[in-house]
C-alpha positions as YAML, in Angstrom:
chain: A
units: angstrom
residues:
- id: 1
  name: UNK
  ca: [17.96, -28.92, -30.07]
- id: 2
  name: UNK
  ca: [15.33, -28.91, -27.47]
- id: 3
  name: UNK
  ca: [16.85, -32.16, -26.09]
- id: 4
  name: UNK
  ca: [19.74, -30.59, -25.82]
- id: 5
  name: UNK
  ca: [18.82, -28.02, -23.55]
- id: 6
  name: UNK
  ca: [16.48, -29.68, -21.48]
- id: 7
  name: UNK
  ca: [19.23, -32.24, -20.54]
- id: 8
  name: UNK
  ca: [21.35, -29.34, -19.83]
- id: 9
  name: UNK
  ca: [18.97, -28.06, -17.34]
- id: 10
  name: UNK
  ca: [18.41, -31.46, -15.91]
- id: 11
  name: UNK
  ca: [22.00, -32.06, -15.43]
- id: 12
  name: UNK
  ca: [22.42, -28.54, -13.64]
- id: 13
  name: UNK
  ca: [19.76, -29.11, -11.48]
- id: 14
  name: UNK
  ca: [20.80, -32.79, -10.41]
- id: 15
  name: UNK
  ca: [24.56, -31.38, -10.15]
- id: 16
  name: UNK
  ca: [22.69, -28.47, -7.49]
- id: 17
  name: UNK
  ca: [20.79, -31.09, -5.98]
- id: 18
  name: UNK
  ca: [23.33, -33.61, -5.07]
- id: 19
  name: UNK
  ca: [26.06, -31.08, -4.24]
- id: 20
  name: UNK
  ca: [23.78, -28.90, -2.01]
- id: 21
  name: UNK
  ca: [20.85, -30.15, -0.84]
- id: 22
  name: UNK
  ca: [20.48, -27.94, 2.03]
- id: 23
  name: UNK
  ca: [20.37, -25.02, -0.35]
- id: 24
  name: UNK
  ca: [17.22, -27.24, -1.81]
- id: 25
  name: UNK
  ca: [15.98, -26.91, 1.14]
- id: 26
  name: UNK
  ca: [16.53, -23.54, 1.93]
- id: 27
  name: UNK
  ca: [14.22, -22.70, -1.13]
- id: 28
  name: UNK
  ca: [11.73, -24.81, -1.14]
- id: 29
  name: UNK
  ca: [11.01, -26.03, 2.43]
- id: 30
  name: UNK
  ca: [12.57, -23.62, 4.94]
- id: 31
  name: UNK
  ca: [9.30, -21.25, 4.17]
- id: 32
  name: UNK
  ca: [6.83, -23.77, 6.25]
- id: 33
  name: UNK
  ca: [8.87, -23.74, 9.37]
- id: 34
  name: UNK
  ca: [9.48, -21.12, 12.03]
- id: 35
  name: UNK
  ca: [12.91, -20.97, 13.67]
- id: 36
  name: UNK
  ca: [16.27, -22.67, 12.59]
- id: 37
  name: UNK
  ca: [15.57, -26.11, 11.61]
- id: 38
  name: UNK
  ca: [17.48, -28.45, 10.02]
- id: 39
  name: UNK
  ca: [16.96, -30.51, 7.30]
- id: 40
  name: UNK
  ca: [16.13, -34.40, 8.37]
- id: 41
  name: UNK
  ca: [18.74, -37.07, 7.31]
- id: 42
  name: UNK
  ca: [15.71, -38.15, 4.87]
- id: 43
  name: UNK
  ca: [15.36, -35.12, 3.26]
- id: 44
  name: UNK
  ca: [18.80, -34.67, 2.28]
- id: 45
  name: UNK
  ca: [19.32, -38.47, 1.30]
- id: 46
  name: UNK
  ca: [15.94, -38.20, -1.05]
- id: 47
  name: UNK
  ca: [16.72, -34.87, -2.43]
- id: 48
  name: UNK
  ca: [20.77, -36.36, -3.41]
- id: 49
  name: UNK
  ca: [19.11, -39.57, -4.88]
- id: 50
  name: UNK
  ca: [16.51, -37.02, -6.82]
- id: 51
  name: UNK
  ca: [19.89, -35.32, -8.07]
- id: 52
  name: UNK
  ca: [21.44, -38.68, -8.88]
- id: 53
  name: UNK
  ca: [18.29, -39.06, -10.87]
- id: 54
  name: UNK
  ca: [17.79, -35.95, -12.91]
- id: 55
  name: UNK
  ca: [21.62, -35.81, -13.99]
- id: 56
  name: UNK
  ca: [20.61, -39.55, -15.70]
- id: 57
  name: UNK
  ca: [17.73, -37.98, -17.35]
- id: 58
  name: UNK
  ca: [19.90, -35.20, -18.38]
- id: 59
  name: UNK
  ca: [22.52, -37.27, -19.64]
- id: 60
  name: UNK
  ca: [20.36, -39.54, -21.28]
- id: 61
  name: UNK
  ca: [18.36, -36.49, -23.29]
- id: 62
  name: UNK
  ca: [21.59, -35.65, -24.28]
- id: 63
  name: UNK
  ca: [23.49, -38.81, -25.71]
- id: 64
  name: UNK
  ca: [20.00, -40.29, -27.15]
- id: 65
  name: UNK
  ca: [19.56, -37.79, -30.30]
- id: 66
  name: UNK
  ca: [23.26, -38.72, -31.62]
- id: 67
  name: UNK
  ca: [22.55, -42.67, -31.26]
- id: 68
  name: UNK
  ca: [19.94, -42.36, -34.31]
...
């Protein structure tokens, strides 16, 4: 069951992540700068391939316990 829900919240956050990665940034980055910047090209390419990455996990969590 835990599985289950973990891979839930994995998949939700990789789904936010690669969807809207500026609103990533907005929370957890935007704090450090003063003024209206933008997030690099870098930033937003790393924090899409980190969603990519999470919905696996997610997905993975989830199939794995009905394999056995």
């Amino acid at each position: 069951m835990l599985y289950l829900i973990a891979g839930l919240a994995l998949i939700a956050a990789g789904i936010a992540m690669l969807i809207k990665p500026r609103l990533v940034f907005e929370l957890t980055e935007s704090w450090k700068h003063d003024g209206g910047t933008e997030p690099s090209n870098l930033f937003l390419f790393s924090t899409r391939f980190g969603g990519v990455m999470c919905t696996l996990a997610g997905l993975c969590s989830v199939i794995v316990p009905f394999i056995s």
